[in-house]
Rosetta silent file (secondary structure, phi, psi, omega in degrees, C-alpha in Angstrom):
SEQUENCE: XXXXXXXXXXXXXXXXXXXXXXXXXXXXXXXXXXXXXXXXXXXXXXXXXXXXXXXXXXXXXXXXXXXXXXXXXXXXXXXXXXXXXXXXXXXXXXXXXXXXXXXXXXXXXXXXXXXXXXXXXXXXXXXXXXXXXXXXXXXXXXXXXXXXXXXXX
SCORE:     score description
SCORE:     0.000 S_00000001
   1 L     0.000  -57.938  170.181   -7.452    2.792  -22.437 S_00000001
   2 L   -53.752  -34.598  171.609   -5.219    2.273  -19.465 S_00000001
   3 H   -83.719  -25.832 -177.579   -6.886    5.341  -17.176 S_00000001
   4 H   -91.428   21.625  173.020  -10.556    3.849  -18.259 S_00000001
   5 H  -121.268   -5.813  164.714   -8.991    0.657  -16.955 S_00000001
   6 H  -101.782   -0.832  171.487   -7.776    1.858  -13.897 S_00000001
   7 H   -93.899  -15.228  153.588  -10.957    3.711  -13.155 S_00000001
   8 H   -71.965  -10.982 -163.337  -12.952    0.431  -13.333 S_00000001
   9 H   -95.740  -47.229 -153.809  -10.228   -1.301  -10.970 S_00000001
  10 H   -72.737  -23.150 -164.789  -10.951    1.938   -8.930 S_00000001
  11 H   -76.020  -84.307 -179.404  -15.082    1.444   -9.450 S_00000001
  12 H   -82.423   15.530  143.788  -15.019   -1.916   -8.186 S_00000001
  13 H   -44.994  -61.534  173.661  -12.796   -1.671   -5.246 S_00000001
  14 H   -68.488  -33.895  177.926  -14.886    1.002   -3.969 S_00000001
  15 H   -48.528 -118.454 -153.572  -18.227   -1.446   -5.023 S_00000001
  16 H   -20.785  -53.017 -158.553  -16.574   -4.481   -3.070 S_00000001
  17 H   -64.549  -41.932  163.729  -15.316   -2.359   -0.009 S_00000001
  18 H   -33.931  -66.775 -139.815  -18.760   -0.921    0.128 S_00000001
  19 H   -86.901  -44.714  177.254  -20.885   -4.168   -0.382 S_00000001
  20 H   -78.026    6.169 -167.871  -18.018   -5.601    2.418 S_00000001
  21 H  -114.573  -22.719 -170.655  -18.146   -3.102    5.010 S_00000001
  22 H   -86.776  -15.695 -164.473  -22.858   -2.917    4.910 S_00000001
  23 L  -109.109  -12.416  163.891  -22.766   -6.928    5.196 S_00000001
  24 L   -54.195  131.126  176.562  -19.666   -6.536    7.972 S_00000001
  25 L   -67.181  -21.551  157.691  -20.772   -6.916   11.421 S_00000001
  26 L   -59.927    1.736 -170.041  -18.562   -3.775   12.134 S_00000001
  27 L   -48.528  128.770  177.990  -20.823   -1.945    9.514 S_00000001
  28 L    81.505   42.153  164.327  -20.787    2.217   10.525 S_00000001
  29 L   -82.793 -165.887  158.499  -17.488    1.380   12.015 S_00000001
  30 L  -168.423  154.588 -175.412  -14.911    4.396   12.328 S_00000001
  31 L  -149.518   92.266  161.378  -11.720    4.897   13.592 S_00000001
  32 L  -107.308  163.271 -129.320   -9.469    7.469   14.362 S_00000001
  33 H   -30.433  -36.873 -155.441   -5.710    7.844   13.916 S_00000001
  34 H   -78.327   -0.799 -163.431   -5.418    7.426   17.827 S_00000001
  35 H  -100.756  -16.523 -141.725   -7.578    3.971   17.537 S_00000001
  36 L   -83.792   96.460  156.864   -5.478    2.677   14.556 S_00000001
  37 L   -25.265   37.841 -171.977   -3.670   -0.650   15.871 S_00000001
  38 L   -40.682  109.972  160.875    0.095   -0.332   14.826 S_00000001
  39 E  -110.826  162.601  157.802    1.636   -4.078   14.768 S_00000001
  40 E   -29.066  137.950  102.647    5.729   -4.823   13.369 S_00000001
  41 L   -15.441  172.815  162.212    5.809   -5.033    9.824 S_00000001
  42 L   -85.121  -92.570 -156.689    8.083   -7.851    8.128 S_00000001
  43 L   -32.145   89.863 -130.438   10.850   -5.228    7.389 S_00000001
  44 L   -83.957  130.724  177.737   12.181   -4.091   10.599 S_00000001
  45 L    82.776    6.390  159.752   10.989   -0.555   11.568 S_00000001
  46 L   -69.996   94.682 -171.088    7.824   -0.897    9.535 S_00000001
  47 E   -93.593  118.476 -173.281    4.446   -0.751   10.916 S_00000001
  48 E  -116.955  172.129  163.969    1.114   -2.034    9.798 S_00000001
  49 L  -158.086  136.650  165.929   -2.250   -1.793   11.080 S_00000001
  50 L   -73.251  139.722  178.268   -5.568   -3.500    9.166 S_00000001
  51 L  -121.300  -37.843  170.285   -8.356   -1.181    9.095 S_00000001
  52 E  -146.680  152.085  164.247  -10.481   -3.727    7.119 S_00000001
  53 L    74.433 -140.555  179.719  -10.692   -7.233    5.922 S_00000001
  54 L  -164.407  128.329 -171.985   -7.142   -8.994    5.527 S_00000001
  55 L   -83.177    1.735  179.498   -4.418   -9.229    3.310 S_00000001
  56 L  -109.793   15.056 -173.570   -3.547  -12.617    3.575 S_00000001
  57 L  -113.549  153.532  173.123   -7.564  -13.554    2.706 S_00000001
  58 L   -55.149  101.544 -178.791   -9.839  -13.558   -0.315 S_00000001
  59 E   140.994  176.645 -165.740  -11.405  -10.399   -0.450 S_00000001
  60 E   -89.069  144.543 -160.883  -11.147   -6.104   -0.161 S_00000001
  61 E  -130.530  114.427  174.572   -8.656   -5.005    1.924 S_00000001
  62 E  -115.965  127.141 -148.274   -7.803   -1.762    3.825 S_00000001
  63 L  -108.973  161.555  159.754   -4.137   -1.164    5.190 S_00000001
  64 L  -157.057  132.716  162.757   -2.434    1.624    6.817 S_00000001
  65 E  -150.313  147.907 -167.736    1.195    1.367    6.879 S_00000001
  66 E  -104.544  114.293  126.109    4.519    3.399    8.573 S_00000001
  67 E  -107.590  155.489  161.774    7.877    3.942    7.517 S_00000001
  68 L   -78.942 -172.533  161.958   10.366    5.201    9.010 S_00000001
  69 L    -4.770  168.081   75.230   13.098    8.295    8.325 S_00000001
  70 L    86.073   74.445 -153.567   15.389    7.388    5.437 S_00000001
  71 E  -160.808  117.572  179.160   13.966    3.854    4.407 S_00000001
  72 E  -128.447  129.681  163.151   14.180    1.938    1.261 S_00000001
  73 E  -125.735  125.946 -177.409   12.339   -0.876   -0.333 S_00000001
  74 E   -63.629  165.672 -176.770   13.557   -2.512   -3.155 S_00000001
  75 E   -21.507  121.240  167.437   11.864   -3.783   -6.430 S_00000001
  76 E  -164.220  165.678 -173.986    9.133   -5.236   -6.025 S_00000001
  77 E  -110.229  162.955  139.022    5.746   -6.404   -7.216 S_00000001
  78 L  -126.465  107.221 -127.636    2.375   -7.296   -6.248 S_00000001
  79 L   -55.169  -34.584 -155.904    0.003  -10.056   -7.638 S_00000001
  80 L   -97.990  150.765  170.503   -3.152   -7.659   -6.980 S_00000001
  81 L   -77.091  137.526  171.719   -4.020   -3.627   -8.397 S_00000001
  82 E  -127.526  140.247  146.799   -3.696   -1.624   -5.218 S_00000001
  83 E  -111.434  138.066 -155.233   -4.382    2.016   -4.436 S_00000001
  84 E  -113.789  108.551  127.476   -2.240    4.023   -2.410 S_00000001
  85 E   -86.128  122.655  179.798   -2.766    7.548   -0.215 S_00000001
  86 E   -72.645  133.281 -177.534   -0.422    9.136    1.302 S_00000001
  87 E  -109.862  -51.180  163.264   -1.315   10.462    4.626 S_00000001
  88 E  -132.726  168.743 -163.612    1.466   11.829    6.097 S_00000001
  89 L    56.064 -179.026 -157.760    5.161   12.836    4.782 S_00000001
  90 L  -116.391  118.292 -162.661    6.482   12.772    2.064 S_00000001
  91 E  -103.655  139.531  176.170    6.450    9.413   -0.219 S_00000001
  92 E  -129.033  120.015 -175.517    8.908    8.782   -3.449 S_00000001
  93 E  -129.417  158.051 -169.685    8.166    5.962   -5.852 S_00000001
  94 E  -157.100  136.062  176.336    9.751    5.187   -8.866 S_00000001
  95 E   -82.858  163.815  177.004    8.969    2.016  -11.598 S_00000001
  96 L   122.701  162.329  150.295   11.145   -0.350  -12.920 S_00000001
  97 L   -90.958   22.605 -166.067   13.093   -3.009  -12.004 S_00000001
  98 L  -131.153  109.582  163.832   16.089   -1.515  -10.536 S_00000001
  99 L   -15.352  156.083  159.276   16.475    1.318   -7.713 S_00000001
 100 L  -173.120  109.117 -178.492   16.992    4.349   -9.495 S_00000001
 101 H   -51.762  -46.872  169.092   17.087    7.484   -7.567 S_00000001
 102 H   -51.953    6.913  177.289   16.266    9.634  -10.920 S_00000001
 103 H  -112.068   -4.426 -174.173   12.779    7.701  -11.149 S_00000001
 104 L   -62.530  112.882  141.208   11.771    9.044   -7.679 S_00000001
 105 E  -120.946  156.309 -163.207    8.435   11.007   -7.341 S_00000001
 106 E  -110.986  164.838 -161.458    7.685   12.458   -4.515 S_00000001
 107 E  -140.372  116.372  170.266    3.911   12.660   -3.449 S_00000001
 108 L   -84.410 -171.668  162.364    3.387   14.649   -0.327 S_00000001
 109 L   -55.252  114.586  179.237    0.209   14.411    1.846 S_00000001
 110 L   118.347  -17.226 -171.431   -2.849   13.953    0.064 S_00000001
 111 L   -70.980  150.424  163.844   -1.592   12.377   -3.152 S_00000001
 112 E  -126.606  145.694  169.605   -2.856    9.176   -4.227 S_00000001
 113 E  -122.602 -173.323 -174.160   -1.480    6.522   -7.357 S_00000001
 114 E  -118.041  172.939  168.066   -2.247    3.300   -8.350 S_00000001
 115 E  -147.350   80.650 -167.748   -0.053    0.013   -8.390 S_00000001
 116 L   -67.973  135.791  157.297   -0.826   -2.079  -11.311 S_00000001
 117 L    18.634  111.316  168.935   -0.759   -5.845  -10.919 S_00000001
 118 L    35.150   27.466  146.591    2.989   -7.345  -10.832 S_00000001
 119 L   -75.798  114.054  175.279    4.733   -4.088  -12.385 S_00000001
 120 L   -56.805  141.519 -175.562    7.915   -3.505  -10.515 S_00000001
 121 E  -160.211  145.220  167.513    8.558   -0.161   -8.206 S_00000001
 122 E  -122.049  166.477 -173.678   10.587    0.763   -5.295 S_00000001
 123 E  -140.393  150.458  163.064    9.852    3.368   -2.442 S_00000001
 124 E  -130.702  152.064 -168.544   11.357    5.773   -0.390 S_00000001
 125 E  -116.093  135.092  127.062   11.153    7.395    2.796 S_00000001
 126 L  -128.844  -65.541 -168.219   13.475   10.129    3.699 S_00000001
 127 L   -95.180   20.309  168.827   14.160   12.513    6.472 S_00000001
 128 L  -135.738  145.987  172.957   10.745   11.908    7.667 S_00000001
 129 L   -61.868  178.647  177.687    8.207    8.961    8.456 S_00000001
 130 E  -156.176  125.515  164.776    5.261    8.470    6.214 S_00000001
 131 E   -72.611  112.087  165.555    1.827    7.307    6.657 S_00000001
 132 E  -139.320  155.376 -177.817    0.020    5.618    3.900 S_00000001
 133 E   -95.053  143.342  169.980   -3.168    3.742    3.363 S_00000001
 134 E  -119.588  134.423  162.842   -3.537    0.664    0.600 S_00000001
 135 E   -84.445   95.404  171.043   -6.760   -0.344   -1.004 S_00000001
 136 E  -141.267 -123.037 -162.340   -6.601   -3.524   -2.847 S_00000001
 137 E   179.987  130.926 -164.656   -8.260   -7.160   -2.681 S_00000001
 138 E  -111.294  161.374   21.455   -6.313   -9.914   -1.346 S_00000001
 139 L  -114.769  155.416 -164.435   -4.747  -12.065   -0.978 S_00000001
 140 L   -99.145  175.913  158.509   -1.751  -10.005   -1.732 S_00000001
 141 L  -149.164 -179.641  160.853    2.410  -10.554   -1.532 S_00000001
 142 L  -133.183  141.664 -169.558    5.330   -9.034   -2.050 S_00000001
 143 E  -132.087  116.539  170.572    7.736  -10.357   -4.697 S_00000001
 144 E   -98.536  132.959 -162.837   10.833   -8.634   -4.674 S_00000001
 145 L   -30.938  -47.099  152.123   12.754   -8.270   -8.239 S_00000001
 146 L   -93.779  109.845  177.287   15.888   -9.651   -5.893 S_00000001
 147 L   -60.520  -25.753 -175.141   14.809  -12.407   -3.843 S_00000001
 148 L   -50.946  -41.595 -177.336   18.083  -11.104   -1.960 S_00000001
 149 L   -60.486  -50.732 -151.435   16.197   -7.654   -0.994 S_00000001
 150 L   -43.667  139.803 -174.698   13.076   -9.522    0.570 S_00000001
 151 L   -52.992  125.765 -171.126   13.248   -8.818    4.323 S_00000001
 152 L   -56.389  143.512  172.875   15.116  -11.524    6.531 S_00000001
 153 L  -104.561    0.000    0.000   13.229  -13.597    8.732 S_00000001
């Protein structure tokens, strides 16, 4: 029940990004890596870049984001189902609502998961950066299990 319910999340994701990229006036855009628009992240040493739409707006959203080396972010959630590929390095995520190194898997280049709705997960980076792209439909947050973790401003 849960995989024919994340392959409907996954059905109309791709639907919306489709139906939003033929009625965009950017429609046939492309971009590669060397065009991709790295801005700061909120976490310091974190990098984002929008490839489509916006994450703080109503509607499908595509993301590319950098961490660096040896980089942890604690529990946290997000209101919206997202999908995640990893593009470069090596990425380790683990559920729950606590760090726990023993929950780490690591997903090289090429893997992709899912991120259901407000279930808590942390990520890791370590002795290399990592690239990864997010699908989802905004607008999104981050709610971290410990408001203490959320990045300072």
């Amino acid at each position: 029940m849960q995989v024919l319910n994340h392959l409907k999340l996954v059905s109309a994701v791709a639907l919306g990004l489709a139906t939003f990229v033929t009625n965009a006036q950017d429609a046939g855009r492309t971009i590669t890596p060397s065009e991709v628009k790295w801005k700061p992240g909120k976490s310091a040493g974190v990098e984002v870049a929008a490839i489509i739409g916006d994450t703080n707006k109503q509607g499908p959203f595509v993301e590319r984001v950098k961490f660096p080396p040896n980089f942890t972010f604690q529990a946290h959630s997000h209101p919206d189902d997202r999908q995640y590929t990893i593009i470069s390095g090596t990425w380790y995520i683990g559920w729950g609502n606590k760090f726990d190194e023993t929950k780490l898997k690591a997903l090289p280049p090429g893997s992709f998961y899912t991120e259901p709705a407000n279930v808590p997960h942390f990520v890791v980076s370590k002795g290399e950066p990592v690239i990864f792209q997010i699908t989802g439909i905004g607008p999104t947050a981050t709610r971290f299990v410990d408001p203490a973790h959320a990045p300072k401003k």
